[in-house]
N, C-alpha and C positions, 0 to 999 in steps of 0.2 A: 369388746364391741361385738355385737351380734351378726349373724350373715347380712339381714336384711339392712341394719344401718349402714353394714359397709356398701352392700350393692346400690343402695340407693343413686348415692351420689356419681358413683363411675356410673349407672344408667342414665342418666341426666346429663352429663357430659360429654359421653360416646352418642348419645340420640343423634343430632344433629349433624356431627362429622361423619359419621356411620352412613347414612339415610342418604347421606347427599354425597358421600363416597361409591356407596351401590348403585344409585340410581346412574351417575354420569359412567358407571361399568357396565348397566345396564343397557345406557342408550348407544354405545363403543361397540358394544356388541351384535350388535343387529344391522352391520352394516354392508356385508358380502356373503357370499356363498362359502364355504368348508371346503375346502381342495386335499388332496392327498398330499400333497407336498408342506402342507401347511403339518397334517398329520406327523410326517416323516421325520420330521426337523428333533434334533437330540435337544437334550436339556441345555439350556442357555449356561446356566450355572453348576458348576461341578461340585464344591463347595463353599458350605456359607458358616461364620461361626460371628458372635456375639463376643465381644470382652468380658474379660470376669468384670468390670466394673460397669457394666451396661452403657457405655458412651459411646461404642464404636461398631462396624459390623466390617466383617473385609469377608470376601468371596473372589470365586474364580469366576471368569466369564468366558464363553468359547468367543474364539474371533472366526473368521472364513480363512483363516491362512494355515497354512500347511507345518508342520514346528520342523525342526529343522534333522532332528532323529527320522521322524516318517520319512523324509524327502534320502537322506543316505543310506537306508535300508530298503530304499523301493518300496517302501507303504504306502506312500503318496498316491497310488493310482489305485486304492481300494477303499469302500465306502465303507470308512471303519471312522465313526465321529471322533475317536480319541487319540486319531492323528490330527487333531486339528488342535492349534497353543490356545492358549488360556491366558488370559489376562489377570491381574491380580488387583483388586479394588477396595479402596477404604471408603465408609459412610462416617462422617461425623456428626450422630444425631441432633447435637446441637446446632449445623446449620439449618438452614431454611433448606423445609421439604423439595423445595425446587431446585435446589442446587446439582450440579454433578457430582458424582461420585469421583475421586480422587485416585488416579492410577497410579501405583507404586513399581518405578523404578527396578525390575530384574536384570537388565543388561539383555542377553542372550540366552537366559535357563528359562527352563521350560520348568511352570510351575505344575506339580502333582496332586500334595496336600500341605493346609495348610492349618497352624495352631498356634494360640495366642500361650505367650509364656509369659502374661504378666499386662499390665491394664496400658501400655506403651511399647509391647514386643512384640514378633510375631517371627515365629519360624516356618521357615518354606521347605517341604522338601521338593526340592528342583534337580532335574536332569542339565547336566552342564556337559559346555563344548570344551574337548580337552585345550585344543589351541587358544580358543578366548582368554584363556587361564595361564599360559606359559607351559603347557604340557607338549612342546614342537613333537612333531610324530620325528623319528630316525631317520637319518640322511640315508642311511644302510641297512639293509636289510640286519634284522635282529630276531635272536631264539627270545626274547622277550618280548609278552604281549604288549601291544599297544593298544589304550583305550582310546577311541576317539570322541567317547562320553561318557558320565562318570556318575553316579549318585552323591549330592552332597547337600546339606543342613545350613540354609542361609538364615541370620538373626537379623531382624531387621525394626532397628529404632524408628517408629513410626515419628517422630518428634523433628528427627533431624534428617532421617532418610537412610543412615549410616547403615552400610550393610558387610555385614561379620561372614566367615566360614567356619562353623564351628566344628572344633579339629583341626584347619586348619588345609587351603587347598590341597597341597602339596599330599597331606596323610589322607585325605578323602580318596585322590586322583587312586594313591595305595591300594587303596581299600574297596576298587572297583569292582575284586574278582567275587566279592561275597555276592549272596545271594538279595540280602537284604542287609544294606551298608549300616545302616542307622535309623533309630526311630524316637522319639519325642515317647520318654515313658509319664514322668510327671512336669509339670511346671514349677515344683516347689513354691508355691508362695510368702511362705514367711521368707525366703531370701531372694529378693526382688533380679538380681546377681546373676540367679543361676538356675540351671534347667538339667534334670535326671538324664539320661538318654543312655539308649542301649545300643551298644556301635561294635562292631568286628573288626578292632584296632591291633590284634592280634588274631592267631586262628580261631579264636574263642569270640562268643556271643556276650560281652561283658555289658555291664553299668556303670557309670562315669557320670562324674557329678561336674560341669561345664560352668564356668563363668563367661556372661553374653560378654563380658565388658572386655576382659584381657583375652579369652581363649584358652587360659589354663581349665586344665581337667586333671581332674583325680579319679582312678578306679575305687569303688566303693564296693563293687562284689564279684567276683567270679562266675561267668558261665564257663561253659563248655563248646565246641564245636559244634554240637547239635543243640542245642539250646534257641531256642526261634522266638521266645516273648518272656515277657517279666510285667510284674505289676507293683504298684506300691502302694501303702497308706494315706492316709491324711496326710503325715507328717513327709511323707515322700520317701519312708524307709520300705526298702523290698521285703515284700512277700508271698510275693508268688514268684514262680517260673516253669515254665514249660519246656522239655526237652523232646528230639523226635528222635528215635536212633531208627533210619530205614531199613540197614542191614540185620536186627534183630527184630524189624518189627513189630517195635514196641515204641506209645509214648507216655511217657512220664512225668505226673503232676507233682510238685514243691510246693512245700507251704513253711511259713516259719511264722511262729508264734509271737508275738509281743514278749517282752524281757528274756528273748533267747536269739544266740546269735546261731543256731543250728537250724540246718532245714531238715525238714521228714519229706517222707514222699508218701503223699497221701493213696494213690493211686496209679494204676500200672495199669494200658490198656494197650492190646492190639493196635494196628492201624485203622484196621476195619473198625475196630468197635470206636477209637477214638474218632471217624469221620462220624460213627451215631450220633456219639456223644457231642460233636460239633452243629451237629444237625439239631439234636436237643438243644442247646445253647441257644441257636440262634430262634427256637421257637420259645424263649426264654425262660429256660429252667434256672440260670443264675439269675440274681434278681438285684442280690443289695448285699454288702457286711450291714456287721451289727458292732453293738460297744462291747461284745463280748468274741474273743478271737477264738472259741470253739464254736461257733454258731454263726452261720449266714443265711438269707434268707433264699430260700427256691422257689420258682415260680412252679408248680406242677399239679395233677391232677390224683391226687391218691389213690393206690386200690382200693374200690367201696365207694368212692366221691364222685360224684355228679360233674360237679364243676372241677374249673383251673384256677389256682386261686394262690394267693401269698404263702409258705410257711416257712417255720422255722425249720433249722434243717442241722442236725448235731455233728461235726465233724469227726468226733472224738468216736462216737458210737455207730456213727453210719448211721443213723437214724431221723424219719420227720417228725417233726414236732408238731408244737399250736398253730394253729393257723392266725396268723394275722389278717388278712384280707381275704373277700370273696363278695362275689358279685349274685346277689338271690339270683338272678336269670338265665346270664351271661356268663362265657368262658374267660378266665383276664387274658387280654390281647399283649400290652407288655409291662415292664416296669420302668418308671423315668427315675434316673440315679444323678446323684450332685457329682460334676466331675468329678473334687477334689473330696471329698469324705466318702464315697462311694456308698450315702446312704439311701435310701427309698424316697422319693419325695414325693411322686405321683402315679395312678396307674390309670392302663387303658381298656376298656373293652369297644364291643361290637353291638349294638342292639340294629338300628337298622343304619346306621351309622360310626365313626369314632367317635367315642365320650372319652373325658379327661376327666379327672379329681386329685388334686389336688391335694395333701393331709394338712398345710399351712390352710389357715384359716382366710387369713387376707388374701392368698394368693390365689386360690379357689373363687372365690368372689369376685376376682377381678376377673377372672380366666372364663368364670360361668356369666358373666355380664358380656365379655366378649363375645362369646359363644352365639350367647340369647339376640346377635345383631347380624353375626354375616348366618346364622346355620339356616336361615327358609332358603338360603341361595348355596350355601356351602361349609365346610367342615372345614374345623381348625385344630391345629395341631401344633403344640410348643416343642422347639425343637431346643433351646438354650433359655436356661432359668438364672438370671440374679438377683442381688438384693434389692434392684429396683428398675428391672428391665426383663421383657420376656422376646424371642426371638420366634416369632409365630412362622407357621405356613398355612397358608390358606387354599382351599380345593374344593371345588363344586363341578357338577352338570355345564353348568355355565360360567365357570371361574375356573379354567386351566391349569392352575397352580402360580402362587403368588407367593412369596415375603413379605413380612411385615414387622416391623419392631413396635413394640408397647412401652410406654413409660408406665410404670404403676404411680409415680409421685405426681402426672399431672393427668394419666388415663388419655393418652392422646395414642394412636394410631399413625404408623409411618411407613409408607408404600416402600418396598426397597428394588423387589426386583422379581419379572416372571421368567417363570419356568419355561415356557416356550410364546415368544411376544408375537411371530407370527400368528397366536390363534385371536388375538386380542380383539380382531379389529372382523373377526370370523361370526355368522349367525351358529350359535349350538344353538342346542335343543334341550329343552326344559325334562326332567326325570321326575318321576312319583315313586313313593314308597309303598307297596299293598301288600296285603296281608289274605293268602288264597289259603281258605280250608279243602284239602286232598280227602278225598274217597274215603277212607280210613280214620278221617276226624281228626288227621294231622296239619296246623296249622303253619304256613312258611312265609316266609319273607318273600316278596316278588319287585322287580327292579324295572320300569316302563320307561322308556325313552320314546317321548313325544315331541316328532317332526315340527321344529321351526315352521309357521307358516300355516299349519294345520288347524281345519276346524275344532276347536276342542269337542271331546268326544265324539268325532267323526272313525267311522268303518276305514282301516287304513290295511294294505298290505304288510305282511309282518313276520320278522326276524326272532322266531324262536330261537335263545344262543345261553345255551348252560355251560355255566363257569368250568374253568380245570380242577385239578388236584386227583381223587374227589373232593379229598379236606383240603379245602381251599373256601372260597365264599366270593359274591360278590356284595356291594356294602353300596349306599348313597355317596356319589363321586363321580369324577370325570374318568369317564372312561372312552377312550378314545374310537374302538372299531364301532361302539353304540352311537357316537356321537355319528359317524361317518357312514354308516346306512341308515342313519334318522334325515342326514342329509341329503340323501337320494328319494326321503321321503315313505323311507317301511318306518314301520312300531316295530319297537324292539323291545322281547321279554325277557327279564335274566331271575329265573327264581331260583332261591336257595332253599335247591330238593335235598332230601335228608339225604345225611353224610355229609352236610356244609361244616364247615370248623365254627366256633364260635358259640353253641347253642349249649353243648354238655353233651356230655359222653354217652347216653342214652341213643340222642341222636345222632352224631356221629357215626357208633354201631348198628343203626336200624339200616347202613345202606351195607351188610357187608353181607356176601353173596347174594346183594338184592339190584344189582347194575341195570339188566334190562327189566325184572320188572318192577319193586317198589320203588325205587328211585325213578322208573323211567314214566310212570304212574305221577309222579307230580310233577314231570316238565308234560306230560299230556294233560293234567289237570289243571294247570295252568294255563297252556292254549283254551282249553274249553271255556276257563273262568274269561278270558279275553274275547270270544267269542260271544260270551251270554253277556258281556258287559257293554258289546256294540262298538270293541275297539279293535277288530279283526274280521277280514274280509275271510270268509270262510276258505276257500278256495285261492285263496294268493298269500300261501304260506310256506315258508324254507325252513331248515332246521340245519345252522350252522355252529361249531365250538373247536376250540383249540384243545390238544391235548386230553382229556378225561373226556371232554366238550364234543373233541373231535370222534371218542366213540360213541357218547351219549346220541349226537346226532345219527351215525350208523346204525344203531340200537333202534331208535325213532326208526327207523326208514326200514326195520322188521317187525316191530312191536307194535305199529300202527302206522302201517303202509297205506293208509287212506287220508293219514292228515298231514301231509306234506307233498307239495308240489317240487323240491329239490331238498336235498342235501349234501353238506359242506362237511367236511372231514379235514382238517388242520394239523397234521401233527400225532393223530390221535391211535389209538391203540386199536389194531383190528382181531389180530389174535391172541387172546390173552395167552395160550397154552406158551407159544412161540413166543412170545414176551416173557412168562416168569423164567421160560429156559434163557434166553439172552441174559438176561436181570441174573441170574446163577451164575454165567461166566464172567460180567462184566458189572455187576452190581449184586453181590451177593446180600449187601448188608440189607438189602429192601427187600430180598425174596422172603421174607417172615409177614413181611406190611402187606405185599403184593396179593399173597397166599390168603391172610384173614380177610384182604375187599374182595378178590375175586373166587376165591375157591381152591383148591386142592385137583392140579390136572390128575394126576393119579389117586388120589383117594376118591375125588368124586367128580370124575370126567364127564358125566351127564350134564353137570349143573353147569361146567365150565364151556361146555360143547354150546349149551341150550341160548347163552349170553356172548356168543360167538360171532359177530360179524361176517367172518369167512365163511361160518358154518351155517350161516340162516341166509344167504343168498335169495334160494327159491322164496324166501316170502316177503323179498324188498319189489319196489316196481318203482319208485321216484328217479330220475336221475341222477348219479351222486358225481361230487366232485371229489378228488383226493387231491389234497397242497401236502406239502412235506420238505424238509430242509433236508440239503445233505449235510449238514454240519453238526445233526440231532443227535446227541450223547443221552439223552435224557431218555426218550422211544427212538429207538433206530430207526432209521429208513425204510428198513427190513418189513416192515410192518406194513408199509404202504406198499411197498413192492409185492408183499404177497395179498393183499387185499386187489391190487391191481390184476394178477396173474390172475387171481378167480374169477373176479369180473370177467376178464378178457374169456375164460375156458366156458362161463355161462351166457357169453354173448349178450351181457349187460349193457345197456346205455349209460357210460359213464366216460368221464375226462379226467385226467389225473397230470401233472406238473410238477415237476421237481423247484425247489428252490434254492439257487446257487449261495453259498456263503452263508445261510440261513443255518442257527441253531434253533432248540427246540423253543426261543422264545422271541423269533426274530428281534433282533435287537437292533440290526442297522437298521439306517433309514429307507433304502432300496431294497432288501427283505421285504420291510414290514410296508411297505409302497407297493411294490409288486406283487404280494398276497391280496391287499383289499382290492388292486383292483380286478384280479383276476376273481375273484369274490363276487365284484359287483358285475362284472358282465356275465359272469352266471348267472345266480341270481335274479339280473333283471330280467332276464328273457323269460321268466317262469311269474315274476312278481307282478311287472310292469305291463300293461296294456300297450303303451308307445314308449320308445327309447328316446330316452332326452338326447338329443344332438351331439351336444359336450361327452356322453358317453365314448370308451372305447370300446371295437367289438371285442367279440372272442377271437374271433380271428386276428385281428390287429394286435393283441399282448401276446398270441401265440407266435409271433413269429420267431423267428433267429435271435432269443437275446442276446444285445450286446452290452450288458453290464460295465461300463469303463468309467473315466475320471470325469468327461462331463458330462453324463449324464449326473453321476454323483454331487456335481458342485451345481446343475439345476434344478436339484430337489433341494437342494439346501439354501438357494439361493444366491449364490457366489457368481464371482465373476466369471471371466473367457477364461481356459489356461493359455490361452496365445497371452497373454496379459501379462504373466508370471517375469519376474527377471532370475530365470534359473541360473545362467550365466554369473551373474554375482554371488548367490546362492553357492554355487559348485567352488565358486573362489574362495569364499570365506572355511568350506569343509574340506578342500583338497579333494585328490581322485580319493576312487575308492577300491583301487584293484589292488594294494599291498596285500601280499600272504601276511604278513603283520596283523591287520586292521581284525579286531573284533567287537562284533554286535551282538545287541542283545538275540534270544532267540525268535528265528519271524516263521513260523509254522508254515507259512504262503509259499516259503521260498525253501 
């Protein structure tokens, strides 16, 4: 059957549910103001998986309460979302869409991760209370640790409710001191029974072949001490593993071959070079096996090749082979792998959005019909593929991020669950995608966030705000600081100037020792292009970004000190020299990356000097703001603090702010809350003709922060802590002053 016979019929199906699904999201949405706190709020759902048989979906859900580990280590009073417990939830797609989801029974563990070992099981890895369990702490003081929480592997019969420790609690409680107790390697499916797992039941990192039913286990392979992962086949027989030895500084890749019960060791790498090689991985250089155990496939970008694209990759010889997959335009973004065959079934790129494709025929058809219904409003992305269910996420300008399950056998659509439900009921702002040709007749992607409310095509104040990395991008999607100064009512531009990832290695290289000027040449070229287009108030213009972002703006505010009324510095990098030197002591493996974007301070201090923030002072004149985390491993602090020392020596007009607990990607919610707003009451004072009411000033966020627990629980929405019944709380966990007691490590403390 042909694509279009199959598309047919799922477009004719999905029309009508689709149409009148978007529209009642449409009208949901336009019904309040964007608040920061709305902003703030961490992902509702920590993880979500689909059954191998497509009937079920179970997910974690945050609740407002505190788990009970945070509260005995004194975490509880810090705005860290991942002291908050998680709930554990089953969807049975065969009831009625309206139904509730069904909470599954944990007791008192605190769920982590969670995976389906079979189309009726499901294993939890949960943090347990030792006492809950018969683990009594000692009446007498003991040279024996006591755990008062422990890592263990719950099986749990979705059928009957029935819930397993597999191992057994007693050997779990044991096995507290390992780093990492246990892990779910395969589900085996041909034996419904039983489940692979890789567990430190001795001082070794072994694999154990686990029956859900009894709790018997058999070892089936030997690790070693340093041994930290394994993988397996189809068939769920091992072949891979990975060992770290930190005292040699070496780690070391295992592979074993089909019809051999010997492992080789493919590879030997530093620590350093193995963090590259992690770093590669995860921009997906692995890709897929193949039905030939010398050959797997690599996601990679050849010397001589434009693009990033699929190939063969010969283990035997070290060598790439044919290329299987490439995209004529496009960089490939990743590869989607069948759990259990760990073959290729689908890949991603970037054009001004995420695309899917699919290599089943049927399933491409059904996934490009999908596609062809939410994408005028939002992008979709399959996160779990079966024989007759697809496990979607859905994310737009105006769709927050969403779940959804697909039947392929009846093409129906089933809402599961948002990503953050506070924004649901929020006015966003509608985004375009445009396409601005730069000085030089280079053509780029440009990202417009238009103000809820606003005349179309009306002259508006506007947020020039270039992405991080530099290889990095921004893409059609919800993005949340766009969303939240479209709310205050600026246009926001986000173009992808050359050096975006995505496009092919040509461009890519065209930004490297080109920072302040070709690069900085098409975030000015794109204000102009918004300016002759009549969507930019000439004169009520900022230039803000986070990290790469954050010195692109500093750049701006030397490179054309006439087209910006402020600038926002985030995170960002102000002296590169002082940056590749840090990056040497404390990141040595990026001082090569660092070197080809920015330059060579000793070989060519000129070029390095001339793209200098610190060092181009005299020809900035904007007011600049500096934000910066002290928690930034990624750009030190160091960076702001000496961009601030020169301002201050050149008697600059500038404000600068630390951000407590903030790393380089604010990740809490009180971070990433007290950034915007200290953003926006800059900002407005430069943008804004009259300050909206609701505004806070500068002065009023400047004061005495007092960062504590309720303010934490009213961004988040939670109750009073006078409300708490700590008291019972502290009964249930005993004191906590035993020399005995140990905790995991809490950095804070």
């Amino acid at each position: 059957m042909g694509w279009n016979a199959v598309t047919k019929p799922v477009v004719r199906l999905l029309a009508v549910m689709l149409a009148t699904m978007v529209s009642a999201q449409a009208g949901a949405i336009q019904s309040r103001p964007l608040t920061i706190n709305d902003l703030a709020q961490p992902p509702s759902i920590r993880t979500i998986q689909m059954s191998p048989d497509g009937r079920r979906v179970a997910y974690l859900q945050r609740t407002s309460d505190f788990h009970a580990l945070a509260r005995a280590t004194g975490a509880a009073h810090r705005e860290d979302p991942d002291n908050l417990h998680h709930r554990l939830l089953l969807v049975e797609l065969s009831s009625p869409a309206e139904a509730s989801p069904r909470e599954i029974d944990l007791g008192t563990d605190i769920p982590v991760v969670i995976r389906w070992a079979g189309p009726d099981r499901l294993i939890v890895s949960a943090i347990a209370i030792s006492e809950d369990n018969g683990h009594m702490r000692p009446q007498r003081r003991s040279r024996v640790p006591y755990y008062r929480f422990y890592w263990r592997l719950v099986s749990i019969d979705i059928r009957t409710g029935q819930r397993d420790v597999l191992f057994g609690d007693d050997e779990a409680w044991d096995m507290r001191a390992a780093d990492n107790f246990a892990e779910v390697v395969h589900p085996l499916p041909g034996e419904p029974d039983h489940v692979l797992v890789a567990a430190h039941r001795t001082s070794n990192f072994d694999l154990w072949r686990l029956n859900l039913a009894t709790g018997d286990h058999d070892r089936v392979e030997r690790g070693r001490s340093n041994t930290v992962q394994w993988a397996a086949n189809e068939q769920g027989r091992a072949t891979f593993r990975l060992d770290l030895d930190i005292d040699d500084d070496r780690a070391r890749i295992y592979r074993r071959r089909s019809g051999s019960d010997r492992w080789s060791r493919d590879e030997s790498l530093t620590l350093n070079e193995f963090v590259d090689y992690i770093h590669r991985a995860n921009r997906s250089i692995w890709a897929a096996n193949t039905d030939d155990d010398d050959t797997v496939l690599v996601a990679v970008r050849p010397e001589g090749v434009e693009r990033r694209g699929v190939y063969e990759y010969d283990l035997e010889a070290d060598e790439i082979g044919d290329r299987v997959w490439e995209h004529p335009t496009y960089d490939l973004d990743t590869v989607l792998r069948d759990e259990l065959s760990d073959r290729m079934i689908a890949v991603t790129y970037l054009d001004d959005r995420i695309r899917t494709r699919f290599f089943d025929r049927r399933l491409d058809a059904h996934f490009q019909a999908l596609t062809a219904y939410f994408e005028a409003d939002a992008v979709v992305y399959p996160l779990d593929v079966t024989a007759n269910a697809l496990l979607l996420f859905v994310t737009g300008p105006q769709e927050p991020g969403s779940y959804y399950a697909y039947s392929l056998d009846t093409s129906q659509v089933r809402p599961l669950a948002a990503v953050n439900p506070a924004l649901l009921g929020t006015r966003l702002s509608r985004v375009t995608s445009e396409r601005v040709t730069t000085r030089d007749g280079l053509v780029i992607d440009v990202f417009v966030t238009h103000p809820a409310g606003a005349a179309p095509g009306a002259a508006l104040p506007t947020v020039v705000m270039p992405h991080g990395g530099p290889e990095a991008r921004d893409s059609f999607g919800f993005d949340p600081i766009a969303q939240y100064f479209a709310a205050e009512g600026w246009r926001v531009l986000q173009p992808n100037f050359r050096g975006s990832e995505g496009y092919g290695r040509s461009f890519a290289r065209a930004a490297h020792g080109e920072w302040s000027r070709a690069v900085q040449d098409d975030i000015t070229d794109t204000l102009d292009w918004a300016i002759r287009s009549g969507l930019t108030i000439r004169d009520r213009v900022c230039i803000a970004g986070f990290s790469y972002g954050g010195y692109a703006a500093l750049a701006g505010a030397f490179a054309t000190p006439d087209a910006y009324r402020c600038v926002v510095s985030v995170a960002g990098i102000t002296d590169p020299e002082a940056f590749i030197d840090w990056s040497r002591e404390y990141r040595p493996d990026a001082v090569d990356y660092w070197t080809r974007q920015i330059g060579d301070p000793v070989g060519d201090s000129e070029t390095v000097r001339a793209m200098s923030p610190i060092h181009q002072i005299d020809r900035m004149q904007a007011p600049i703001l500096l934000l910066h985390g002290n928690k930034d491993d990624v750009v030190p602090m160091s960076q702001a603090n000496l961009m601030s020392e020169a301002l201050e020596a050149a008697g600059y007009d500038y404000r600068e702010r630390t951000i407590r607990g903030a790393g380089h990607n604010f990740e809490t919610p009180l971070a990433l809350g007290r950034t915007l707003a200290l953003m926006e009451a800059f900002m407005g004072e430069y943008l804004d003709e009259v300050q909206p009411e609701d505004r806070d000033s500068w002065q009023t966020l400047t004061e005495p922060e007092n960062i504590n627990l309720p303010q934490f629980r009213r961004v988040m929405g939670m109750s009073d802590p006078a409300d708490d019944d700590r008291i019972g709380l502290e009964g249930m966990l005993g004191a906590t002053s035993e020399a005995t007691d140990e905790f995991p490590d809490d950095p804070e403390n």
